[in-house]
C-alpha positions as semicolon CSV with decimal commas, in nm:
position;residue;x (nm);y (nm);z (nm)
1;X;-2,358;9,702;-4,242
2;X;-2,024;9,621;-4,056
3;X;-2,122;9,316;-3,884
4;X;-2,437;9,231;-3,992
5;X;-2,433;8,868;-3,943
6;X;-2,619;8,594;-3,740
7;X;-2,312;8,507;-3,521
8;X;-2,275;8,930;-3,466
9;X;-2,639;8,971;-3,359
10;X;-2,534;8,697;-3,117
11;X;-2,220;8,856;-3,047
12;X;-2,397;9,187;-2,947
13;X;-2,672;9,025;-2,733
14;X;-2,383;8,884;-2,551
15;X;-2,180;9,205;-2,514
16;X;-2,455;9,373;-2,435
17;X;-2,546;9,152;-2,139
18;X;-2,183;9,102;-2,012
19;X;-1,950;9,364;-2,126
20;X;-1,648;9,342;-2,369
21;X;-1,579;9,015;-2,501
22;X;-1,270;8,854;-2,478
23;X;-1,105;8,706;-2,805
24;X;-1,124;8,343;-2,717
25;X;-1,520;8,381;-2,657
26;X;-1,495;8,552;-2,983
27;X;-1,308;8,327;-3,176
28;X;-1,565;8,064;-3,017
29;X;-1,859;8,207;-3,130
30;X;-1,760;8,293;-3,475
31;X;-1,615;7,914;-3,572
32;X;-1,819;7,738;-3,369
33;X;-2,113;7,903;-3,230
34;X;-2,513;7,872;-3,417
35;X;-2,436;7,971;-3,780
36;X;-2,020;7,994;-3,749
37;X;-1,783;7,927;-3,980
38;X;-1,765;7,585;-3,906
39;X;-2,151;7,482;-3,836
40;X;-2,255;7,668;-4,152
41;X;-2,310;7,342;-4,418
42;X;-2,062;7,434;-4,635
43;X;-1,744;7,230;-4,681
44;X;-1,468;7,481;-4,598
45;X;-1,183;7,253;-4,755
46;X;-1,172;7,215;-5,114
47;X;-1,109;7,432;-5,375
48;X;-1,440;7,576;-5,401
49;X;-1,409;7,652;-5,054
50;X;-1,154;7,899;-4,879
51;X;-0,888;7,683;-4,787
52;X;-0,671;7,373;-4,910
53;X;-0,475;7,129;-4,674
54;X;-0,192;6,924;-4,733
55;X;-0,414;6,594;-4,822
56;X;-0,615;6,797;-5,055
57;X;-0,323;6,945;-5,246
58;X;-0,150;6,601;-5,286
59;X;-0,275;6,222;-5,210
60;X;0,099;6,175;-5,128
61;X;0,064;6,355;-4,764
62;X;-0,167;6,022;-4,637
63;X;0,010;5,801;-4,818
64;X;0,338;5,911;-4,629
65;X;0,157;5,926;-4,313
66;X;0,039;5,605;-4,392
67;X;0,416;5,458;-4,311
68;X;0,425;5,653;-4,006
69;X;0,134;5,486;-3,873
70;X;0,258;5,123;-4,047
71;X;0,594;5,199;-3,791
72;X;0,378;5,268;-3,467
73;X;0,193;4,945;-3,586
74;X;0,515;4,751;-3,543
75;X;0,578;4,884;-3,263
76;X;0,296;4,889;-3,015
77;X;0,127;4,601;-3,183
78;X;-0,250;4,536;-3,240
79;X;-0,504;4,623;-3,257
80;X;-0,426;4,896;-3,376
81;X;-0,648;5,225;-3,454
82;X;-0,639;5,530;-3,667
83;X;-0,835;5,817;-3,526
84;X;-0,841;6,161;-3,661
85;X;-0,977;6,478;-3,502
86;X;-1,035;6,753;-3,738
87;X;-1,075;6,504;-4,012
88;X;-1,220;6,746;-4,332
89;X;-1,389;6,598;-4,595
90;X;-1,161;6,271;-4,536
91;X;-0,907;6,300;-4,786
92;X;-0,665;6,249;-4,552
93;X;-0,790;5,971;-4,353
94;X;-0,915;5,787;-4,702
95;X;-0,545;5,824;-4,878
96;X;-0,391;5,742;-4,540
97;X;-0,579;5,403;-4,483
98;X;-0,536;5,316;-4,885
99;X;-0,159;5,315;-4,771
100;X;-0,203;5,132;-4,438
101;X;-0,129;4,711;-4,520
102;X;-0,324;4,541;-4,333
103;X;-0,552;4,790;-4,299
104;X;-0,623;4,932;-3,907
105;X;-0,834;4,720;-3,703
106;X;-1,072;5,017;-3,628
107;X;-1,081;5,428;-3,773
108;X;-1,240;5,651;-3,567
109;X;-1,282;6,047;-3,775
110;X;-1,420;6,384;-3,536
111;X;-1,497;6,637;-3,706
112;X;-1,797;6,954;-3,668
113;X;-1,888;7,064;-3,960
114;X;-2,225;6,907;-4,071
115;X;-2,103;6,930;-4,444
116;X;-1,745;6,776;-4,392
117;X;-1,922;6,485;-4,174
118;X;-2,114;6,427;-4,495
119;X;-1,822;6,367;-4,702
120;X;-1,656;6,189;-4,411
121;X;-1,943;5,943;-4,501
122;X;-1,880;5,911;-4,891
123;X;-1,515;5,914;-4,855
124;X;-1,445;5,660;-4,542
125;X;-1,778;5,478;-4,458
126;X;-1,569;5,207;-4,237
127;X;-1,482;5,474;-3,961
128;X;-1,702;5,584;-3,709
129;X;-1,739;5,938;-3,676
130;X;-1,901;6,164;-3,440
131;X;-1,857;6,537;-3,343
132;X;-1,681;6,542;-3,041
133;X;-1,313;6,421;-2,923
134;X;-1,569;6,198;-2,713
135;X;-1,635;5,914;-2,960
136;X;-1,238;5,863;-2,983
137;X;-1,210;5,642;-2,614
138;X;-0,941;5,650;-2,322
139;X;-0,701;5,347;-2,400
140;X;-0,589;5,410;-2,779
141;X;-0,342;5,195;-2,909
142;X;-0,271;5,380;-3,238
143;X;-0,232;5,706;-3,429
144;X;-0,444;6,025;-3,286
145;X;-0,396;6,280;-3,569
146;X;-0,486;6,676;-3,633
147;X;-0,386;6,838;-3,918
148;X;-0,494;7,185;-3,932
149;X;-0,708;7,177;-3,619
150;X;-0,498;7,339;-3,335
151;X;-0,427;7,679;-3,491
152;X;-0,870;7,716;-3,552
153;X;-0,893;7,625;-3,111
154;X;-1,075;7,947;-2,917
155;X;-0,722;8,152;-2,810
156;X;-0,699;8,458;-2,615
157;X;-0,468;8,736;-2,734
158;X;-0,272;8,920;-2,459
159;X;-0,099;9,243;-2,508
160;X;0,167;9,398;-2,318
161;X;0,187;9,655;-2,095
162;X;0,438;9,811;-1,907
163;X;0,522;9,516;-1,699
164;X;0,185;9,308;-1,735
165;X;-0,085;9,231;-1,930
166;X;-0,399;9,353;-2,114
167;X;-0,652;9,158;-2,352
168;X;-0,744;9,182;-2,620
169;X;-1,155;9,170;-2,637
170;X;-1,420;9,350;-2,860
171;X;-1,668;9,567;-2,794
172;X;-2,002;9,700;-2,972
173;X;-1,980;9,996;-3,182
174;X;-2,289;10,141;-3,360
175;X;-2,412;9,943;-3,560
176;X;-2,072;9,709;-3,614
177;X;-1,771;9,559;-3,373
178;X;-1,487;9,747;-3,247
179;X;-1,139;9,642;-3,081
180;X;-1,112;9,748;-2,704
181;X;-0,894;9,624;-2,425
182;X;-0,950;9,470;-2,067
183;X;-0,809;9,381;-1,758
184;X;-0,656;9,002;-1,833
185;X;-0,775;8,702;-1,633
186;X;-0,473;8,546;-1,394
187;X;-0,436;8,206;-1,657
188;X;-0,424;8,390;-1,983
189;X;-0,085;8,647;-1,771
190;X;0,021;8,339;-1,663
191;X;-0,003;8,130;-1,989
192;X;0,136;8,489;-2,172
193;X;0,449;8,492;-1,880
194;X;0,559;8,114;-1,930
195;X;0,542;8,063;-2,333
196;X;0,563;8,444;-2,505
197;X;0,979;8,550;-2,401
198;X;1,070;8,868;-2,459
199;X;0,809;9,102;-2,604
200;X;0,786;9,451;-2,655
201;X;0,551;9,713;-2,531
202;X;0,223;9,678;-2,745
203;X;0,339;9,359;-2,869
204;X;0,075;9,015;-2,892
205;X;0,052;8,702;-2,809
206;X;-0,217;8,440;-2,890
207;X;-0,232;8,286;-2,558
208;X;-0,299;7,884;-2,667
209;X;-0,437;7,738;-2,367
210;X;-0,739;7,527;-2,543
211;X;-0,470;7,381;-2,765
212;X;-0,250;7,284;-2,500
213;X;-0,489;7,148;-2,313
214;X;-0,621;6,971;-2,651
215;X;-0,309;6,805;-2,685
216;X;-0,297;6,694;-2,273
217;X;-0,627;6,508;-2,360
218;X;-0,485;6,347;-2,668
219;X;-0,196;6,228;-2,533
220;X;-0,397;6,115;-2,237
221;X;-0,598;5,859;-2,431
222;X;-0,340;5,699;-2,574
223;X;-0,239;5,365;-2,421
224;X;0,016;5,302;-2,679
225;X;0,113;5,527;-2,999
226;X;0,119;5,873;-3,101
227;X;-0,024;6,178;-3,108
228;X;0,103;6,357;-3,490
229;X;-0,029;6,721;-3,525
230;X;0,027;6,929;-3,823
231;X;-0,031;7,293;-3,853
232;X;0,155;7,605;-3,985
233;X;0,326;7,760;-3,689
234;X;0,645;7,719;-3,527
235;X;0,875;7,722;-3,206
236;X;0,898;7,985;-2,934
237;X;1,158;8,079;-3,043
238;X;1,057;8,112;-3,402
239;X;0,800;8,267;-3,315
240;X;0,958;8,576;-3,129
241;X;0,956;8,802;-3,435
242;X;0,611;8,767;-3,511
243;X;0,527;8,885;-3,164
244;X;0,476;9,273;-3,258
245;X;0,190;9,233;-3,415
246;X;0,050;8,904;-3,330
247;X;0,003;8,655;-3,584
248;X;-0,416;8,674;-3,563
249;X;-0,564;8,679;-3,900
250;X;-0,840;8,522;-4,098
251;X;-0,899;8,369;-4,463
252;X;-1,157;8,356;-4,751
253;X;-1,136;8,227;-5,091
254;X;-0,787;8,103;-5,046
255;X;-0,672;8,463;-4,989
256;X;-0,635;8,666;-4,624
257;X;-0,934;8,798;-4,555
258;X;-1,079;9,132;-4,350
259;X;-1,084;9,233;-4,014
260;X;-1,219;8,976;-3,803
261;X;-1,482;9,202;-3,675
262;X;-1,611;9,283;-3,979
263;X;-1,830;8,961;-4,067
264;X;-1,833;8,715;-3,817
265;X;-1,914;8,328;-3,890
266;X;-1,782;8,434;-4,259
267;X;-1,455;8,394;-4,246
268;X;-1,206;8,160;-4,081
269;X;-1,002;8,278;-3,793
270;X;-0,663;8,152;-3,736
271;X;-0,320;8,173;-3,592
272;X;0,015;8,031;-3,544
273;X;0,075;7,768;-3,358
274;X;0,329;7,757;-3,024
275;X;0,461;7,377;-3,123
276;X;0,675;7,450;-2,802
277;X;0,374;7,494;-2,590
278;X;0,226;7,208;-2,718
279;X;0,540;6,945;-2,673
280;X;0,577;7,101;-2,328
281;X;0,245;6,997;-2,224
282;X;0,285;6,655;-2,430
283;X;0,598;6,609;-2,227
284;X;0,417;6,678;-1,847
285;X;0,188;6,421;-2,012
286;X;0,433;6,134;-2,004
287;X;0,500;6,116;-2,377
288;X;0,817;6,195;-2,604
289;X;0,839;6,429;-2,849
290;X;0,988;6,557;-3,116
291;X;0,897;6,875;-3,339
292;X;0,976;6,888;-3,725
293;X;0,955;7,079;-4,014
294;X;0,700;6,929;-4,253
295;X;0,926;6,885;-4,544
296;X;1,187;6,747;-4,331
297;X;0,930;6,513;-4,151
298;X;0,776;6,383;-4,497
299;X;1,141;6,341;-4,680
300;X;1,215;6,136;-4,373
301;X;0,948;5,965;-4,419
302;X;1,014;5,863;-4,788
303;X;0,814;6,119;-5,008
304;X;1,117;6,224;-5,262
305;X;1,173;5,851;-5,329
306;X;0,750;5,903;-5,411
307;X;0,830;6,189;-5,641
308;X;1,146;6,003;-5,803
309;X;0,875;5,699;-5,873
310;X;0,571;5,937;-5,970
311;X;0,864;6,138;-6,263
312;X;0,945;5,766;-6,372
313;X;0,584;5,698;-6,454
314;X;0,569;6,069;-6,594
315;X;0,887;5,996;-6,856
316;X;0,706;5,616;-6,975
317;X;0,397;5,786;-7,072
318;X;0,579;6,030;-7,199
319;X;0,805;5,855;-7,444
320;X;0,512;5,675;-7,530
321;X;0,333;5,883;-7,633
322;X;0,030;5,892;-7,399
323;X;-0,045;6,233;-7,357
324;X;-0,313;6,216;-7,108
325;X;-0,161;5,970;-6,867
326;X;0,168;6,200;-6,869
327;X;-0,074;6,490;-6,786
328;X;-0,219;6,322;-6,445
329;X;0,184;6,166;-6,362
330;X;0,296;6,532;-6,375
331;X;-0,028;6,664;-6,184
332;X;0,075;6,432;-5,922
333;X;0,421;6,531;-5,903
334;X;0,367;6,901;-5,896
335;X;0,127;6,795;-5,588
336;X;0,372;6,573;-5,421
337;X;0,616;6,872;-5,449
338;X;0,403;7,123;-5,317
339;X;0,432;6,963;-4,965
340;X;0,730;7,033;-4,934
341;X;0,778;7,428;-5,053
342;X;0,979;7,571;-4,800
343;X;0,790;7,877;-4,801
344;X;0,453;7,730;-4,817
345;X;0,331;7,383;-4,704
346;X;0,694;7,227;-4,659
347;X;0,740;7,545;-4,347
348;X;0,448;7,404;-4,201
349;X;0,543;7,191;-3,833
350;X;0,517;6,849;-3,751
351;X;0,448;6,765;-3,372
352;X;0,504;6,365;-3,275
353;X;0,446;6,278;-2,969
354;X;0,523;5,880;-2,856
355;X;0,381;5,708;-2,585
Protein backbone atom coordinates (compact mmCIF):
# COMPACT_ATOMS: atom_id res chain seq x y z
CA UNK A 1 0.00 0.00 0.00
CA UNK A 2 1.41 3.48 -1.11
CA UNK A 3 2.66 4.67 2.09
CA UNK A 4 2.32 2.13 4.38
CA UNK A 5 5.00 2.94 6.74
CA UNK A 6 5.46 3.87 10.49
CA UNK A 7 6.65 7.48 9.73
CA UNK A 8 3.27 7.69 7.12
CA UNK A 9 0.83 6.50 9.82
CA UNK A 10 2.48 9.37 11.69
CA UNK A 11 2.38 11.52 8.82
CA UNK A 12 -1.45 11.02 8.42
CA UNK A 13 -2.31 11.43 12.14
CA UNK A 14 -0.62 14.68 11.70
CA UNK A 15 -2.37 15.78 8.49
CA UNK A 16 -5.28 14.71 9.68
CA UNK A 17 -5.18 16.89 12.80
CA UNK A 18 -3.64 20.00 11.08
CA UNK A 19 -4.16 20.08 7.44
CA UNK A 20 -1.60 19.78 4.53
CA UNK A 21 1.84 19.42 5.53
CA UNK A 22 4.43 21.50 4.46
CA UNK A 23 7.70 19.87 2.94
CA UNK A 24 10.11 20.88 5.62
CA UNK A 25 7.74 19.14 8.37
CA UNK A 26 7.85 16.40 5.89
CA UNK A 27 11.27 16.09 5.21
CA UNK A 28 11.50 16.26 9.20
CA UNK A 29 9.49 13.53 9.93
CA UNK A 30 10.69 11.14 7.39
CA UNK A 31 14.74 11.56 8.32
CA UNK A 32 14.35 12.29 11.58
CA UNK A 33 11.13 11.62 13.15
CA UNK A 34 10.30 7.89 15.39
CA UNK A 35 11.37 5.22 12.85
CA UNK A 36 12.97 7.76 9.94
CA UNK A 37 15.54 7.24 7.81
CA UNK A 38 18.01 8.32 10.05
CA UNK A 39 16.76 6.86 13.62
CA UNK A 40 16.11 3.48 11.98
CA UNK A 41 19.52 1.32 13.32
CA UNK A 42 20.83 0.82 10.19
CA UNK A 43 24.09 2.42 9.05
CA UNK A 44 23.04 4.37 5.93
CA UNK A 45 26.79 4.90 4.74
CA UNK A 46 28.62 2.05 3.50
CA UNK A 47 28.26 0.01 0.73
CA UNK A 48 25.72 -2.20 2.05
CA UNK A 49 23.84 0.75 2.72
CA UNK A 50 22.35 3.35 0.13
CA UNK A 51 24.90 5.82 -0.04
CA UNK A 52 28.84 6.34 -0.14
CA UNK A 53 30.69 9.63 0.90
CA UNK A 54 33.84 10.93 -0.04
CA UNK A 55 35.79 9.32 3.15
CA UNK A 56 34.22 6.06 2.41
CA UNK A 57 35.19 5.95 -1.25
CA UNK A 58 38.86 6.95 -0.52
CA UNK A 59 40.95 7.29 2.94
CA UNK A 60 42.70 10.09 0.96
CA UNK A 61 39.63 12.70 1.52
CA UNK A 62 40.67 12.83 5.63
CA UNK A 63 43.96 12.55 5.05
CA UNK A 64 43.83 15.81 2.83
CA UNK A 65 41.58 17.40 5.23
CA UNK A 66 43.89 16.43 7.69
CA UNK A 67 46.45 19.35 6.28
CA UNK A 68 43.70 21.70 6.23
CA UNK A 69 43.13 21.37 9.77
CA UNK A 70 47.27 21.01 10.44
CA UNK A 71 47.17 24.90 8.64
CA UNK A 72 44.30 26.31 10.98
CA UNK A 73 46.48 24.64 13.76
CA UNK A 74 49.32 26.99 12.87
CA UNK A 75 47.40 29.50 12.72
CA UNK A 76 45.04 29.98 15.61
CA UNK A 77 47.23 27.96 17.88
CA UNK A 78 46.24 25.47 20.66
CA UNK A 79 44.46 23.82 21.82
CA UNK A 80 43.15 22.98 19.16
CA UNK A 81 39.87 20.77 18.40
CA UNK A 82 38.38 18.73 15.66
CA UNK A 83 34.64 18.49 15.82
CA UNK A 84 32.46 16.99 13.25
CA UNK A 85 28.69 17.20 12.89
CA UNK A 86 27.23 14.64 10.70
CA UNK A 87 30.13 12.43 11.42
CA UNK A 88 28.88 8.72 9.72
CA UNK A 89 30.34 5.77 10.77
CA UNK A 90 33.72 7.87 11.41
CA UNK A 91 35.69 7.19 8.49
CA UNK A 92 36.24 10.52 8.03
CA UNK A 93 37.03 11.76 11.36
CA UNK A 94 39.34 8.38 12.00
CA UNK A 95 41.48 8.95 8.52
CA UNK A 96 41.44 12.68 9.26
CA UNK A 97 43.01 12.47 12.85
CA UNK A 98 45.54 9.48 11.52
CA UNK A 99 46.82 12.51 9.35
CA UNK A 100 46.69 15.21 12.07
CA UNK A 101 50.68 15.39 13.78
CA UNK A 102 50.36 16.03 16.90
CA UNK A 103 47.21 14.78 17.10
CA UNK A 104 44.15 17.47 18.25
CA UNK A 105 44.01 18.21 21.79
CA UNK A 106 40.27 17.20 21.93
CA UNK A 107 37.58 15.51 18.93
CA UNK A 108 34.26 16.08 19.48
CA UNK A 109 31.80 13.71 16.56
CA UNK A 110 27.53 14.57 16.39
CA UNK A 111 25.88 12.46 14.73
CA UNK A 112 21.85 10.78 15.03
CA UNK A 113 21.76 7.74 13.86
CA UNK A 114 21.91 5.12 16.72
CA UNK A 115 23.82 2.70 14.28
CA UNK A 116 26.47 5.28 12.94
CA UNK A 117 27.05 6.40 16.78
CA UNK A 118 27.94 2.76 17.22
CA UNK A 119 30.61 2.73 14.76
CA UNK A 120 31.57 6.25 15.81
CA UNK A 121 32.56 4.16 18.95
CA UNK A 122 34.71 1.33 17.20
CA UNK A 123 36.22 3.65 14.78
CA UNK A 124 37.25 6.90 17.05
CA UNK A 125 36.81 5.94 20.80
CA UNK A 126 38.99 9.20 21.85
CA UNK A 127 36.16 11.68 20.70
CA UNK A 128 33.24 12.42 22.54
CA UNK A 129 30.15 12.11 20.77
CA UNK A 130 26.65 12.91 21.44
CA UNK A 131 23.53 13.57 19.24
CA UNK A 132 23.05 17.03 19.16
CA UNK A 133 25.21 20.18 17.80
CA UNK A 134 24.92 20.72 21.75
CA UNK A 135 27.88 18.62 22.97
CA UNK A 136 30.19 20.69 20.44
CA UNK A 137 30.55 24.13 23.03
CA UNK A 138 30.53 28.02 22.24
CA UNK A 139 34.33 29.03 22.12
CA UNK A 140 35.90 26.46 19.49
CA UNK A 141 39.27 26.98 18.58
CA UNK A 142 39.49 24.47 15.69
CA UNK A 143 37.89 22.77 12.69
CA UNK A 144 33.82 22.42 12.78
CA UNK A 145 33.19 20.08 9.80
CA UNK A 146 29.92 18.64 7.77
CA UNK A 147 30.28 16.66 4.99
CA UNK A 148 27.11 15.59 3.57
CA UNK A 149 24.90 16.99 6.32
CA UNK A 150 23.43 20.33 4.98
CA UNK A 151 21.72 19.07 1.81
CA UNK A 152 19.64 16.07 4.43
CA UNK A 153 18.44 19.67 6.85
CA UNK A 154 14.27 19.92 6.91
CA UNK A 155 13.84 22.54 3.64
CA UNK A 156 10.73 23.96 2.37
CA UNK A 157 10.10 23.96 -1.39
CA UNK A 158 8.42 27.12 -2.79
CA UNK A 159 6.88 27.33 -6.14
CA UNK A 160 6.10 30.22 -8.18
CA UNK A 161 3.25 31.89 -9.02
CA UNK A 162 2.40 34.67 -10.98
CA UNK A 163 4.25 37.17 -8.97
CA UNK A 164 4.49 35.22 -5.50
CA UNK A 165 4.65 32.19 -3.92
CA UNK A 166 3.01 28.80 -3.20
CA UNK A 167 4.36 25.64 -1.18
CA UNK A 168 4.85 22.90 -1.74
CA UNK A 169 3.12 20.49 1.12
CA UNK A 170 1.41 16.98 1.00
CA UNK A 171 -1.71 15.92 1.65
CA UNK A 172 -3.56 12.46 2.47
CA UNK A 173 -4.93 10.54 -0.30
CA UNK A 174 -6.76 7.19 0.28
CA UNK A 175 -4.95 5.08 1.55
CA UNK A 176 -1.32 6.76 0.41
CA UNK A 177 0.26 10.58 0.17
CA UNK A 178 -0.44 13.00 -2.46
CA UNK A 179 1.31 16.41 -3.59
CA UNK A 180 -0.96 19.56 -2.95
CA UNK A 181 -0.12 23.21 -2.63
CA UNK A 182 -0.64 26.01 0.09
CA UNK A 183 -0.56 29.43 0.85
CA UNK A 184 3.44 30.07 1.81
CA UNK A 185 4.43 31.38 5.23
CA UNK A 186 6.05 35.19 5.01
CA UNK A 187 9.98 33.59 5.80
CA UNK A 188 9.94 30.76 3.33
CA UNK A 189 8.61 34.13 0.24
CA UNK A 190 11.07 35.93 1.80
CA UNK A 191 13.94 33.34 1.98
CA UNK A 192 12.51 32.22 -1.89
CA UNK A 193 12.72 36.36 -2.94
CA UNK A 194 16.42 36.96 -1.60
CA UNK A 195 18.39 33.60 -2.74
CA UNK A 196 16.20 31.89 -5.86
CA UNK A 197 16.84 34.94 -8.98
CA UNK A 198 15.01 34.63 -11.78
CA UNK A 199 12.55 31.74 -11.95
CA UNK A 200 9.91 30.82 -14.11
CA UNK A 201 6.26 30.26 -13.58
CA UNK A 202 5.90 26.71 -11.93
CA UNK A 203 9.46 26.66 -11.28
CA UNK A 204 11.05 25.37 -7.45
CA UNK A 205 13.06 26.27 -5.06
CA UNK A 206 14.23 24.39 -1.93
CA UNK A 207 14.00 27.20 0.40
CA UNK A 208 17.30 26.35 2.88
CA UNK A 209 16.59 28.23 5.89
CA UNK A 210 17.58 25.32 8.59
CA UNK A 211 20.88 25.14 6.75
CA UNK A 212 21.56 28.64 6.84
CA UNK A 213 20.77 29.01 10.05
CA UNK A 214 22.95 25.68 10.73
CA UNK A 215 25.82 27.30 9.44
CA UNK A 216 25.06 30.89 11.63
CA UNK A 217 25.37 28.53 14.71
CA UNK A 218 28.55 26.95 13.50
CA UNK A 219 30.26 29.80 12.75
CA UNK A 220 29.01 31.25 15.98
CA UNK A 221 30.91 28.80 18.18
CA UNK A 222 33.93 29.22 16.81
CA UNK A 223 36.40 31.40 18.73
CA UNK A 224 39.13 30.76 16.34
CA UNK A 225 39.12 28.41 13.05
CA UNK A 226 36.84 27.24 10.52
CA UNK A 227 33.82 26.07 9.63
CA UNK A 228 34.56 23.43 6.18
CA UNK A 229 31.23 22.02 4.75
CA UNK A 230 31.07 19.65 1.95
CA UNK A 231 28.06 18.69 0.01
CA UNK A 232 27.01 18.30 -3.69
CA UNK A 233 25.36 21.54 -4.66
CA UNK A 234 26.48 24.68 -5.99
CA UNK A 235 26.20 28.60 -6.36
CA UNK A 236 23.11 30.70 -7.06
CA UNK A 237 24.02 31.14 -9.86
CA UNK A 238 24.77 27.58 -10.75
CA UNK A 239 22.01 26.71 -9.57
CA UNK A 240 19.53 28.79 -11.82
CA UNK A 241 19.00 26.02 -14.37
CA UNK A 242 18.01 23.51 -12.07
CA UNK A 243 15.26 25.79 -10.85
CA UNK A 244 12.37 24.32 -13.22
CA UNK A 245 12.02 21.47 -11.60
CA UNK A 246 13.61 21.75 -8.30
CA UNK A 247 16.39 19.65 -7.45
CA UNK A 248 14.23 17.48 -4.59
CA UNK A 249 14.90 13.88 -4.89
CA UNK A 250 15.68 10.87 -2.80
CA UNK A 251 18.11 7.69 -2.88
CA UNK A 252 18.21 3.90 -2.12
CA UNK A 253 20.72 1.35 -2.81
CA UNK A 254 23.12 3.79 -4.30
CA UNK A 255 20.58 4.52 -7.06
CA UNK A 256 17.65 7.52 -7.14
CA UNK A 257 14.95 6.28 -5.59
CA UNK A 258 10.81 6.82 -5.83
CA UNK A 259 8.61 9.46 -5.10
CA UNK A 260 9.15 10.72 -1.78
CA UNK A 261 5.63 10.08 -0.84
CA UNK A 262 5.66 6.77 -1.62
CA UNK A 263 7.54 5.17 1.52
CA UNK A 264 8.44 7.47 4.00
CA UNK A 265 11.42 6.83 6.63
CA UNK A 266 12.70 4.41 3.64
CA UNK A 267 14.47 6.38 1.67
CA UNK A 268 16.77 9.37 2.01
CA UNK A 269 15.60 12.75 0.99
CA UNK A 270 17.91 15.24 -0.37
CA UNK A 271 18.73 18.30 -2.32
CA UNK A 272 21.20 20.72 -3.59
CA UNK A 273 22.78 22.86 -1.68
CA UNK A 274 22.66 27.04 -2.08
CA UNK A 275 26.67 27.36 -1.07
CA UNK A 276 25.76 31.12 -1.75
CA UNK A 277 23.16 31.14 0.89
CA UNK A 278 25.25 29.58 3.16
CA UNK A 279 28.58 31.97 2.75
CA UNK A 280 26.11 34.85 2.89
CA UNK A 281 24.97 33.98 6.22
CA UNK A 282 28.69 32.86 7.23
CA UNK A 283 29.66 36.32 6.12
CA UNK A 284 26.72 38.38 8.43
CA UNK A 285 28.37 36.03 10.94
CA UNK A 286 31.72 37.76 11.02
CA UNK A 287 33.71 35.07 9.21
CA UNK A 288 35.47 34.87 5.66
CA UNK A 289 34.74 32.72 3.13
CA UNK A 290 35.51 31.21 0.29
CA UNK A 291 33.51 28.53 -1.88
CA UNK A 292 35.36 25.77 -4.01
CA UNK A 293 34.95 23.07 -6.15
CA UNK A 294 35.93 19.84 -4.39
CA UNK A 295 38.52 18.74 -6.82
CA UNK A 296 39.93 22.10 -6.97
CA UNK A 297 39.85 22.40 -3.06
CA UNK A 298 41.58 18.83 -2.55
CA UNK A 299 44.34 19.39 -5.54
CA UNK A 300 45.04 22.55 -3.62
CA UNK A 301 45.34 20.88 -0.90
CA UNK A 302 47.97 18.30 -2.17
CA UNK A 303 45.94 15.11 -3.19
CA UNK A 304 47.55 14.59 -6.92
CA UNK A 305 51.01 14.74 -5.30
CA UNK A 306 49.01 11.65 -3.00
CA UNK A 307 48.06 9.91 -6.19
CA UNK A 308 51.65 10.51 -7.87
CA UNK A 309 53.08 8.76 -4.42
CA UNK A 310 50.21 6.02 -4.13
CA UNK A 311 51.18 5.01 -8.53
CA UNK A 312 54.92 4.96 -7.25
CA UNK A 313 54.14 2.35 -4.65
CA UNK A 314 51.73 0.72 -7.35
CA UNK A 315 54.84 0.40 -10.12
CA UNK A 316 57.49 -1.18 -7.03
CA UNK A 317 55.12 -3.88 -6.29
CA UNK A 318 54.56 -4.17 -9.53
CA UNK A 319 57.99 -4.76 -10.99
CA UNK A 320 58.41 -6.90 -8.19
CA UNK A 321 56.37 -8.97 -8.62
CA UNK A 322 53.95 -8.72 -5.66
CA UNK A 323 50.75 -9.16 -7.05
CA UNK A 324 48.63 -8.58 -4.12
CA UNK A 325 50.27 -5.48 -2.75
CA UNK A 326 49.98 -3.92 -6.43
CA UNK A 327 46.24 -4.88 -6.20
CA UNK A 328 45.50 -2.69 -2.84
CA UNK A 329 48.24 0.39 -4.36
CA UNK A 330 45.92 0.52 -7.42
CA UNK A 331 42.61 0.15 -5.23
CA UNK A 332 43.84 3.14 -3.52
CA UNK A 333 44.57 5.10 -6.45
CA UNK A 334 41.37 4.47 -8.29
CA UNK A 335 39.85 5.78 -4.79
CA UNK A 336 42.03 8.76 -4.49
CA UNK A 337 40.91 9.57 -8.11
CA UNK A 338 37.42 9.20 -7.64
CA UNK A 339 37.36 12.44 -5.50
CA UNK A 340 38.05 14.28 -7.88
CA UNK A 341 35.66 13.15 -11.07
CA UNK A 342 34.41 16.19 -12.35
CA UNK A 343 31.14 14.81 -12.91
CA UNK A 344 30.81 12.97 -9.74
CA UNK A 345 32.52 13.59 -6.35
CA UNK A 346 35.23 16.14 -7.74
CA UNK A 347 31.65 18.63 -8.78
CA UNK A 348 30.82 18.37 -5.34
CA UNK A 349 31.42 22.15 -3.27
CA UNK A 350 33.66 23.05 -0.69
CA UNK A 351 32.44 25.88 1.77
CA UNK A 352 35.46 27.42 4.19
CA UNK A 353 34.62 29.72 6.30
CA UNK A 354 37.64 31.50 8.63
CA UNK A 355 37.23 33.12 11.71
Amino acid sequence: MTGATPVAAAIRSEIAQSGPMRFDRFMELSLYGPGGYFQADVLRSQRAGDFLTSPEVSPAFGATLAKVADSERSRVGRPFTVAEVGAGSGSLLRSLLDGLEPPADSVTAVEVSPAARRSLTQLVPEAEIGDSFDVVPHGVMGVIIANELLDNLPAAIAIRRGAGWRERAVEVSGPGLAWTEVESRAHVAAWANAQAGSISEGGQVEVQIAATEWVANAVDRLASGALIVIDYGDTAEGLGSRRSEGTMRTYRNHHLGSDPLVEPGSTDVTMDVDFTALASVALEHGAQTEVWRQDEFLERWGLLDHIADLKRHEFEASASGETMARLRWRSLVTGAETLLHPRGLGDFRVLVARV
